[in-house]
N, C-alpha and C positions, 0 to 999 in steps of 0.2 A: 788356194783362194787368193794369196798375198799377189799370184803373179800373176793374174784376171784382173786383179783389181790396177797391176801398173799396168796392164794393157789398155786396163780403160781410160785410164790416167792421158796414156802415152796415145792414143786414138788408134792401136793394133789392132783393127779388126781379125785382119787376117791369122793373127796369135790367135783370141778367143774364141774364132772357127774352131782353130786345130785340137784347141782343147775343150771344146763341147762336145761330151757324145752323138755319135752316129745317128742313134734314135731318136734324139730331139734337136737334133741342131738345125737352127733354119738356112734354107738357104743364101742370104746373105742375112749382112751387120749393118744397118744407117747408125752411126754413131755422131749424136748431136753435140752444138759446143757445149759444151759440161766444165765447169771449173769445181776440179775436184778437190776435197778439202781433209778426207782424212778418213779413213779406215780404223773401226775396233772389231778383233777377233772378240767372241762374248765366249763363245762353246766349241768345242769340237771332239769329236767322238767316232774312232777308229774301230771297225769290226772286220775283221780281215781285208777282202777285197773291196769293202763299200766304207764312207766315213759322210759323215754331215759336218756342214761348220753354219754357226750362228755366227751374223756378222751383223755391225751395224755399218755403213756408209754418207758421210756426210756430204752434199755436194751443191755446188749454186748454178742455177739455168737463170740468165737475164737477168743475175743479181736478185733473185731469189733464193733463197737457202731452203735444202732439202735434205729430207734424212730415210734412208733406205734400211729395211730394218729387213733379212732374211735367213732361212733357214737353207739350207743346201745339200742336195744330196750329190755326192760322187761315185766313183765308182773307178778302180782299176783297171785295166786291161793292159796286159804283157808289157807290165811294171808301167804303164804310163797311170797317169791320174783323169781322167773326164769328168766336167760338167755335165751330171747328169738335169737336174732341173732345181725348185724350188720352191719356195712357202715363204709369202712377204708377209708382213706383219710383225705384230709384237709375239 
């Protein structure tokens, strides 16, 4: 999660392809200017090859201040980690 989140940071699209899974990944990233402000891990919960992490993300579009609030599901495949999808909200 830490390392999607400096990709987004970092405008890596091409990172957060690679770690989306196969099933829901789209085909491409528009990644807008975002000044991002700060990342909290709240949860996270390991069940062998799947795990979820609650996160919050705090960030400014146009000097407006936003707060991204989600749940995330992963999934491993042959030791790597994927973005499988997610649940925004509280």
């Amino acid at each position: 999660m830490r390392s999607r989140y400096c990709a987004y940071v970092l405008e890596l699209g091409a990172y957060l392809l690679s770690t989306w899974h196969p099933s829901t990944r789209p085909r491409s990233l528009e990644l807008q200017s975002t000044k991002w402000l700060g990342l909290t891990v709240k949860q996270h919960k390991q069940t062998g090859d799947t795990a979820t992490v609650e996160f919050v993300a705090r960030y400014k579009v146009q000097g407006k201040a936003h707060r991204l609030q989600e749940k995330s599901r992963f999934v491993r495949e042959d030791g790597r980690w994927f973005y499988v999808d997610g649940d925004i909200g509280p």
